[in-house]
VMD Tcl script that draws the C-alpha trace (Angstrom):
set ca {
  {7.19 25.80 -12.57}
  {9.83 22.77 -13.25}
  {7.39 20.27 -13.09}
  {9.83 17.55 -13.66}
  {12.36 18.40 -10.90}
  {9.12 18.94 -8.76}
  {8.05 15.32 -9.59}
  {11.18 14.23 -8.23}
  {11.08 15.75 -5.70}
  {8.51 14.47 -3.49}
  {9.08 10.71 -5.29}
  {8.66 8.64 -8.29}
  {6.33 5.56 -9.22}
  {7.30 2.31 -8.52}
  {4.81 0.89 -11.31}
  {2.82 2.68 -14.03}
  {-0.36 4.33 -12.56}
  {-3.36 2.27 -13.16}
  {-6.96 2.75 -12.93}
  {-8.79 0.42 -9.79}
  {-5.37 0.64 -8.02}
  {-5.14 2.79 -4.64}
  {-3.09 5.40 -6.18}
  {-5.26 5.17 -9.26}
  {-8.18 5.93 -7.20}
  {-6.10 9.06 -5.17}
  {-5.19 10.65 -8.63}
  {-9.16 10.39 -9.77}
  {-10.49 11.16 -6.73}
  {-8.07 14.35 -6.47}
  {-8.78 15.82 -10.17}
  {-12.53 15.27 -9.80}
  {-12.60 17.62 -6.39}
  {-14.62 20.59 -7.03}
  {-11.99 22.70 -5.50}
  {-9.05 22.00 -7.41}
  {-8.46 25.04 -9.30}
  {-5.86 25.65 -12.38}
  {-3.44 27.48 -9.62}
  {-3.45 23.73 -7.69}
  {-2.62 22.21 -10.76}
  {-0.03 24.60 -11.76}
  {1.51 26.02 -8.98}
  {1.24 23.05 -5.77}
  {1.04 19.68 -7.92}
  {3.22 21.04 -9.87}
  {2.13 20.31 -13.39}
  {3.18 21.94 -16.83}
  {0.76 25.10 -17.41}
  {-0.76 23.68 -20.40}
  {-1.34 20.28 -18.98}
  {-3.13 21.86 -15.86}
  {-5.23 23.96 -18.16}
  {-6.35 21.00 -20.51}
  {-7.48 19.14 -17.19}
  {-9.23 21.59 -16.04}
  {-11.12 22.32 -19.64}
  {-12.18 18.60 -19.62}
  {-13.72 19.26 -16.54}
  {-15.68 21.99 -17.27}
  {-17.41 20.46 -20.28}
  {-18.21 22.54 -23.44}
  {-19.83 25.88 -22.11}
  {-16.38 25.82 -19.80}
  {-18.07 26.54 -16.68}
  {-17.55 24.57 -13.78}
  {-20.42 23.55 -11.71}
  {-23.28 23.75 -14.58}
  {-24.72 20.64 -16.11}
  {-22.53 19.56 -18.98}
  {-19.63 19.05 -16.19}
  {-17.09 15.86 -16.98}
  {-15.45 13.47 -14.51}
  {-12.57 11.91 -14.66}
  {-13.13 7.76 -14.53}
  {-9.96 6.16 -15.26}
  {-6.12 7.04 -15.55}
  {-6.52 6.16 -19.50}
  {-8.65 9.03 -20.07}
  {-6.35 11.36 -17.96}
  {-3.99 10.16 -20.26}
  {-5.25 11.17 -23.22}
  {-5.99 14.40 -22.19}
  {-3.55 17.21 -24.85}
  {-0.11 17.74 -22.68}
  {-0.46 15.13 -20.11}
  {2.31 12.47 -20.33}
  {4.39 10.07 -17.86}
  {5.64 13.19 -16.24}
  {2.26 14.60 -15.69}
  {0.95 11.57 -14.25}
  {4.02 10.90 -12.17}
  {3.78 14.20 -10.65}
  {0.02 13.49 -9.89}
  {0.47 10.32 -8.04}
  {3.33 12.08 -5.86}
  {1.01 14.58 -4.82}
  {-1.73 11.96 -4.04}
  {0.27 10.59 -2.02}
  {2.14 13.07 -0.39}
  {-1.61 14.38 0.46}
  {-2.54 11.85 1.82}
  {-4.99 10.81 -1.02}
  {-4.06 7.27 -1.48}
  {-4.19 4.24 1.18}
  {-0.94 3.04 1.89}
  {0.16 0.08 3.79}
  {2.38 1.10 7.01}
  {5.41 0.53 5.02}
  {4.06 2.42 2.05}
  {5.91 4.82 0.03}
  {4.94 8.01 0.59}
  {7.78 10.29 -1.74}
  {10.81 11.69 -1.19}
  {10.92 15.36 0.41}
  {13.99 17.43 -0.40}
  {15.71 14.22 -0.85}
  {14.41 12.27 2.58}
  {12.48 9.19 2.10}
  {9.39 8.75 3.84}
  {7.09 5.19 4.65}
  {3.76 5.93 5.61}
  {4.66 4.95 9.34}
  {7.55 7.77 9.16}
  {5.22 9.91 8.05}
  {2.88 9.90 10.45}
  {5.91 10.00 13.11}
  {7.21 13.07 11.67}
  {4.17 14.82 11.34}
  {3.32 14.17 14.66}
  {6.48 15.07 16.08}
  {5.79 18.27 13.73}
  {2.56 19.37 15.40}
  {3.20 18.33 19.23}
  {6.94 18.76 20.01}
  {7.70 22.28 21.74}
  {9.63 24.97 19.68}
  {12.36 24.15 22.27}
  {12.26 20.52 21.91}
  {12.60 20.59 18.13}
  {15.54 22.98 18.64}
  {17.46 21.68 20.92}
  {16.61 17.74 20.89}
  {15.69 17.31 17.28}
  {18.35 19.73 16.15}
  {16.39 21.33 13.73}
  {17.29 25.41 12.73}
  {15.62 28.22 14.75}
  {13.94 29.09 11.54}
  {12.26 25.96 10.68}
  {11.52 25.90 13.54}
  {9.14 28.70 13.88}
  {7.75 28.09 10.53}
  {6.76 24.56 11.84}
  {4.92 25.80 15.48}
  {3.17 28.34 12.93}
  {1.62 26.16 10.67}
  {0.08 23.85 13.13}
  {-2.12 21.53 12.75}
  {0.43 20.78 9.62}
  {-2.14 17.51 7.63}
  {0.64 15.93 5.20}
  {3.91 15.65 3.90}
  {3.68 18.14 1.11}
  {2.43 20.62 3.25}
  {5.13 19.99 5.43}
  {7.63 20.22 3.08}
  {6.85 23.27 1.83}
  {6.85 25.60 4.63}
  {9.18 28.95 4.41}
  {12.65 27.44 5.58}
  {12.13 23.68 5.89}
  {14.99 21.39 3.74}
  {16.74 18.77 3.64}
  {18.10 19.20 7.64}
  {15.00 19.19 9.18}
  {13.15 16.42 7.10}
  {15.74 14.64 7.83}
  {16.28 15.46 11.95}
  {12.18 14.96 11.66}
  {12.93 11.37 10.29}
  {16.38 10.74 12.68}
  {14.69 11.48 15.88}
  {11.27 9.76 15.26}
  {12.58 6.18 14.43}
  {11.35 4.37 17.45}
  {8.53 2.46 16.08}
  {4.77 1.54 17.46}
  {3.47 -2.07 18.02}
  {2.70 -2.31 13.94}
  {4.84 -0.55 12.76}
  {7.71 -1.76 9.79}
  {11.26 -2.10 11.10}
  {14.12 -3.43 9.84}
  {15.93 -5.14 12.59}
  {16.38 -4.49 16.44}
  {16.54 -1.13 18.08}
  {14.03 0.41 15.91}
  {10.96 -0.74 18.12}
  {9.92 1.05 20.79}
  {10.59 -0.93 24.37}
  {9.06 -4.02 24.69}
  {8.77 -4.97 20.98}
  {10.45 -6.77 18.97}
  {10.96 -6.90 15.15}
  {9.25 -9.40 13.68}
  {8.88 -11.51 10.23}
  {11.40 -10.11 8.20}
  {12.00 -11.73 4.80}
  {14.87 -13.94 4.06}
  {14.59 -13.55 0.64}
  {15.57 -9.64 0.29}
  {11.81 -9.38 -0.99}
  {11.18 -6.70 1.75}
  {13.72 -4.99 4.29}
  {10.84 -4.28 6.96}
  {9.12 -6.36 9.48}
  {6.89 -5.47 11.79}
  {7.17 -4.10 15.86}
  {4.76 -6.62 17.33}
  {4.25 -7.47 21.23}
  {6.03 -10.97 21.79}
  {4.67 -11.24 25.63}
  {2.35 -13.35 27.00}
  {-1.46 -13.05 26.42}
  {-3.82 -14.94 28.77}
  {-5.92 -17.21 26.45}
  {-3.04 -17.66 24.00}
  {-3.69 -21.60 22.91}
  {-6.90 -21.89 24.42}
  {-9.53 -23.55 22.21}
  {-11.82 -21.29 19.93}
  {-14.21 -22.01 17.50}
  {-17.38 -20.04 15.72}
  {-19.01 -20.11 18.53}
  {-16.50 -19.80 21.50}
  {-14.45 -16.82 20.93}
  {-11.15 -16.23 22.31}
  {-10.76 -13.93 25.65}
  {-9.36 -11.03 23.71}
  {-9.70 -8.60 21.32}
  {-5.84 -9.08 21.24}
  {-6.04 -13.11 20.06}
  {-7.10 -14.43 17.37}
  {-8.74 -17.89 16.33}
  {-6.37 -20.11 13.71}
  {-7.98 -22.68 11.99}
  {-11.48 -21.88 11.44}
  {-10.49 -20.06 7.94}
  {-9.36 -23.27 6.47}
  {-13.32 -24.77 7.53}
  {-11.86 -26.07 10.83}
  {-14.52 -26.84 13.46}
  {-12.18 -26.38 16.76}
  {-9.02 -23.26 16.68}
  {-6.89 -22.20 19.18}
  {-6.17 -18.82 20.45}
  {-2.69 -16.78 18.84}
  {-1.95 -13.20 19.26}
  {-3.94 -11.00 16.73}
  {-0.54 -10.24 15.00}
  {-0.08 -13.73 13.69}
  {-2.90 -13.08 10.80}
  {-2.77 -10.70 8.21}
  {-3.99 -9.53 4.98}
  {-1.99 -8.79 1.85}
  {-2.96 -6.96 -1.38}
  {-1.18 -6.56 -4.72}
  {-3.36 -4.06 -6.62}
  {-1.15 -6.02 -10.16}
  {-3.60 -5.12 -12.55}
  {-2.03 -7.75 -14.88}
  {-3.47 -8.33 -18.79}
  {-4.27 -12.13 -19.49}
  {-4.08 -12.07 -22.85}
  {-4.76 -15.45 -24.80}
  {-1.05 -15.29 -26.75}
  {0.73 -14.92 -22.96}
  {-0.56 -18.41 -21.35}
  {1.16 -17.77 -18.16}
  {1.38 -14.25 -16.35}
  {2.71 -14.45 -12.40}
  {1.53 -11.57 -9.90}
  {4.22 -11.47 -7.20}
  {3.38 -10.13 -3.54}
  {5.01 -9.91 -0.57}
  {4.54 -10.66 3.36}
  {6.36 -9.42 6.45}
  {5.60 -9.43 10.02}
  {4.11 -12.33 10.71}
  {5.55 -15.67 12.73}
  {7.70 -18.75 10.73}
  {5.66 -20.56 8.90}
  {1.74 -20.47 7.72}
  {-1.53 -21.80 9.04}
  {-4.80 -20.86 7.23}
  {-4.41 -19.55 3.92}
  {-6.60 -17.92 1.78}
  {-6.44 -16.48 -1.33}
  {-9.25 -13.31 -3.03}
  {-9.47 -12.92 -6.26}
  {-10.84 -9.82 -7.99}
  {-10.47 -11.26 -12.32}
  {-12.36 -9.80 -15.01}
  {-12.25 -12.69 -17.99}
  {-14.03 -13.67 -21.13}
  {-13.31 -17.01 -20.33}
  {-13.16 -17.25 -16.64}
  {-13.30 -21.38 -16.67}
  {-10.31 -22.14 -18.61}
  {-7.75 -20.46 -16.38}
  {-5.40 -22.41 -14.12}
  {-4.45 -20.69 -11.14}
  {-1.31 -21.99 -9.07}
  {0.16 -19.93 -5.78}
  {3.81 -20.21 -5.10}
  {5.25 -19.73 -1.58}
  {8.66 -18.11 -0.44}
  {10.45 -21.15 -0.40}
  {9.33 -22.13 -4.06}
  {6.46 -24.82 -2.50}
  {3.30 -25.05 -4.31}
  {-0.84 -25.33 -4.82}
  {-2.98 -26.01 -7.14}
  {-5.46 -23.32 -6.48}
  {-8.48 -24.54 -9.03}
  {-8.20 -26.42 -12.35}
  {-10.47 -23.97 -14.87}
  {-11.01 -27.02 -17.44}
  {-11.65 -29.56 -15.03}
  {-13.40 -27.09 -12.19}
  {-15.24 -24.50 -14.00}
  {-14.91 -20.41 -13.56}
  {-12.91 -19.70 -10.12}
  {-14.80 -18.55 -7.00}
  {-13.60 -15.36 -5.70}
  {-12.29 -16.94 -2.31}
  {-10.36 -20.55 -2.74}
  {-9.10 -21.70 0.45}
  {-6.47 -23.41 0.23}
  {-5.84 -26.97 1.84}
  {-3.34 -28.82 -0.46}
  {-0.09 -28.15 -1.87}
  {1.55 -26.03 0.00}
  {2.86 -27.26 3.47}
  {2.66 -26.13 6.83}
  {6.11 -25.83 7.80}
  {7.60 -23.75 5.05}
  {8.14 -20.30 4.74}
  {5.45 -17.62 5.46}
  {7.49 -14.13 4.87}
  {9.02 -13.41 1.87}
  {7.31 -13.27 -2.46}
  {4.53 -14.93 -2.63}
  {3.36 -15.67 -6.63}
  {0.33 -16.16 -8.06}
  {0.51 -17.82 -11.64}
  {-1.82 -17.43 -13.70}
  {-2.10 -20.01 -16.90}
  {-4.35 -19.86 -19.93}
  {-3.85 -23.55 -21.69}
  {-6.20 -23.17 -23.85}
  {-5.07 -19.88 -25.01}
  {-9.41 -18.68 -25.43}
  {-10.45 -15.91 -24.08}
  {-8.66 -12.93 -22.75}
  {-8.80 -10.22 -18.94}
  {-7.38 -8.71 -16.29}
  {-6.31 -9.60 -12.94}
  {-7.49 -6.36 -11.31}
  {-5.79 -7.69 -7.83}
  {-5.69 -10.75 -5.30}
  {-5.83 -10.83 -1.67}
  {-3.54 -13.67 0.76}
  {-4.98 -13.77 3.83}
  {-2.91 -15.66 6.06}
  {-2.14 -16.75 9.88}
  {1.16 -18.10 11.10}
  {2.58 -19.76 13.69}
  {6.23 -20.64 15.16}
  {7.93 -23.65 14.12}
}
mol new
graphics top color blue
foreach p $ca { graphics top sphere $p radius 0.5 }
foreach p [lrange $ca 0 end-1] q [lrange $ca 1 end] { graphics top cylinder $p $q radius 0.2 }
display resetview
């Protein structure tokens, strides 16, 4: 098959595939299933014919047998690499089907691909499908304006799993991806939008950058929640499962109550080389959805280094603000959680690029920054 028009297909990387990184672990995870035949490769991924077969004879092992003892695994997207025939267009094609599958964990306003040129977020997605498997034949006809044929090809294949499945089926294109997407854009308390009328009634959009970082925010239910300011600590919980406590993850004693949607957790799988002749690398990430400005902030880090204790790390806020995370020469090897309580102030900007810098003075020693975590909460100014 055309593997290369295939890869485009259902959707291209954003950033080269990398081992330890969601859609790292999708692609692994995918080509080390015992089911995954040569026909898979070949004929559904779609890969080139002698790419697919070279996989598969790495997996086998030397008696090229699968399922006997001298079996191989795949462990990291260098060593799929390598393998005779597999190239950027290999491995592009194998992250679209991860992800199109349903292989890889995406945030709600994840990239899933592009289906007979529709693009679909992972909230969209899930829309679609479900609008796919539950919506009468008559309903997707007449409302939804999709073609009699699709139609029927849809209602037969229930329960339809993922996007490449659904894309597939005998007589689905372009028109009814696309009425699939049109007539499922009301979005669900979480969900990304991009500005009002997208939310279902009684949301609202919330925490959309002003800095063109991102062009989603999130639906998230402004109303009133008894408890909402009450005090909270460790040991006095708020009245909810719907609040949240601010302040006790910057080592406050006494919180108050704010609706669960006000903290978050952000992830930037970068895995970024620190090499000692680049002193300063940044890894950028972005927040949406929450309020105006931030409360507790906390940053994860998840470095592999020779020389862990000479690196100076520094986190940059939207509005350009910012902190001296921990001094390496002065402080020692970084902790894996650094709260932080200086630098950056209160009443700046919360969505938006956040960076983390990381320096290297001393140019000794070398590593990776795998990924790093902000957890944050927010309030209104």
């Amino acid at each position: 098959m055309d593997a290369e028009h295939e890869a485009v297909e259902l959707g291209t990387q954003t950033q080269p595939l990398a081992t330890g990184t969601p859609a790292g672990e999708g692609v692994l995870s995918f080509l080390n299933e015992y089911s995954i035949s040569l026909s898979v490769l070949d004929q559904e991924v779609p890969l080139n014919a002698l790419a697919a077969q070279a996989l598969i004879d790495f997996r086998e092992g030397p008696d090229g047998v699968l399922r006997t003892g001298d079996d191989r695994r795949f462990v990291s997207i260098e060593q799929v690499d390598v393998v005779p025939y597999v190239g950027p267009a290999a491995l592009a094609a194998l992250e679209a089907y991860a992800k199109g599958t349903g292989r890889v964990e995406l945030p709600v306003d994840g990239h899933v691909g592009t289906f007979h040129g529709v693009a679909f977020n992972m909230a969209e997605a899930r829309r679609a499908i479900h609008a796919a498997n539950t919506e009468s034949a008559s309903n997707l006809q007449t409302l939804f304006g999709i073609p009699a044929a699709a139609v029927q090809s849809l209602v037969a294949a229930r329960p339809i799993l993922h996007m490449v499945q659904l894309s597939r089926l005998t007589n689905v294109n372009a028109v009814t991806m696309g009425q699939l997407k049109a007539h499922t854009q009301q979005a669900a308390e979480g969900d990304p939008c991009t500005g009002p009328g997208i939310c279902q009634p009684g949301l609202i959009c919330e925490g959309r950058p002003g800095d063109g970082s991102s062009p989603y925010g999130r639906c998230v239910d402004a109303s009133y929640l008894s408890g909402n300011g009450d005090v909270c600590s460790r040991f006095v919980a708020c009245p909810s499962e719907k609040l949240i406590c601010i302040g006790l993850a910057s080592g406050w004693v006494e919180g108050y109550c704010a609706p669960a949607w006000m903290g978050a957790s952000f992830i930037e799988y970068s895995d970024l080389r620190l090499q000692s002749t680049n002193p300063l690398v940044t890894a950028p990430l972005t927040v949406v959805g929450l309020a105006t400005v931030p409360m507790d902030i906390n940053v994860e880090l998840d470095v592999v280094h020779t020389a862990p204790h000479r690196l100076v790390l520094t986190l940059e806020d939207p509005g350009g603000e910012t902190a001296l995370l921990w001094d390496g020469p002065n402080e020692g090897t970084p902790p894996s959680r650094i709260v932080v309580t200086r630098g950056i102030p209160r009443d700046g900007v919360i969505n938006g690029r956040w960076k983390l810098h990381v320096a290297n003075p001393s140019g000794v020693g070398s590593g990776t920054l795998r990924s790093w975590t902000l957890k944050l909460t927010s309030r209104y100014d």
